[in-house]
N, C-alpha and C positions, 0 to 999 in steps of 0.2 A: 785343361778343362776346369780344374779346381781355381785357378784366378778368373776367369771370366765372369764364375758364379759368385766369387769375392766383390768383385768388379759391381754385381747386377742388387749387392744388400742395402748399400749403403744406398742406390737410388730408388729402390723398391721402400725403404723404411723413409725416404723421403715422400714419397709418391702417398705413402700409408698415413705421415704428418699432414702433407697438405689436402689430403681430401677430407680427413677426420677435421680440420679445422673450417675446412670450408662448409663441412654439414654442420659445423656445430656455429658457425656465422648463418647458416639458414635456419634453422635451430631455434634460434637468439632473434632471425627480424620474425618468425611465425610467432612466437611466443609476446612477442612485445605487440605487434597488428591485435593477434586476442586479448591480448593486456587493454589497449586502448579500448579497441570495442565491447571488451564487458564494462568498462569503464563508462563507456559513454552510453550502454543499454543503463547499466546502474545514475547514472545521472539523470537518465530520460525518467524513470520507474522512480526516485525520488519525487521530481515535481511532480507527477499523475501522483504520490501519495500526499505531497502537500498541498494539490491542488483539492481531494479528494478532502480533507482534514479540512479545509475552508467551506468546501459546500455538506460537510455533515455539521460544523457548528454552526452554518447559516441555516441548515433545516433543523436541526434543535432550537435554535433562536424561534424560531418562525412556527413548531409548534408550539412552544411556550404563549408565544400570542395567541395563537389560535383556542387555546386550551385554558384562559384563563379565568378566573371566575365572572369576574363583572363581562366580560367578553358574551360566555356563556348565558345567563344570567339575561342580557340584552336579546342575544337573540331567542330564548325564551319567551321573553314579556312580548317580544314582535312578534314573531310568526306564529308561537300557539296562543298568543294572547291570555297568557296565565298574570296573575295577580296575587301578592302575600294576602293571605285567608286573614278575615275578622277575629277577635278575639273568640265570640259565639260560634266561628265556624268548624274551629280548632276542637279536634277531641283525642281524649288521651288513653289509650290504650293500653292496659294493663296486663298481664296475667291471669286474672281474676274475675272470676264470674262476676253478671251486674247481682244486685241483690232482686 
């Protein structure tokens, strides 16, 4: 009886080697598949941020136009039809009681 059981270590500590390397070969391809695919979520999520970078300094560009003085200034003079005041029309405003 005691050889038989001698007989059953050496292929039992075989059996114990090849499954342990076979889970760690499955192991190894799961961990590489999420390696890629965070990889390639992280490459998608870069361009959406540099595409995103391109259309926030195209709308900063673009209120700067919008927002400039003479810009301002124009549509002003057109649609409320204001005008710079005469010298006479101008008054200056103090502090100070008139007398």
């Amino acid at each position: 009886m005691p050889s038989s059981r001698h007989n059953l270590l050496p292929g039992l500590a075989l059996l114990t080697v090849g499954l342990s390397v076979v889970g760690s070969a499955v192991m190894l391809v799961n961990a590489k598949h999420q390696s890629r695919t965070l990889f390639l979520r992280l490459e998608r999520l870069k361009e959406a941020r540099d595409q995103l970078q391109i259309d926030w300094g195209r709308l900063q560009l673009e209120q700067s136009t919008w927002a400039t003085h003479g810009r301002v200034e124009a549509i002003v003079r057109e649609r409320l039809s204001m005008v710079d005041p005469s010298s006479d029309e101008i008054v200056l405003v103090t502090g100070e009681e008139p007398d």
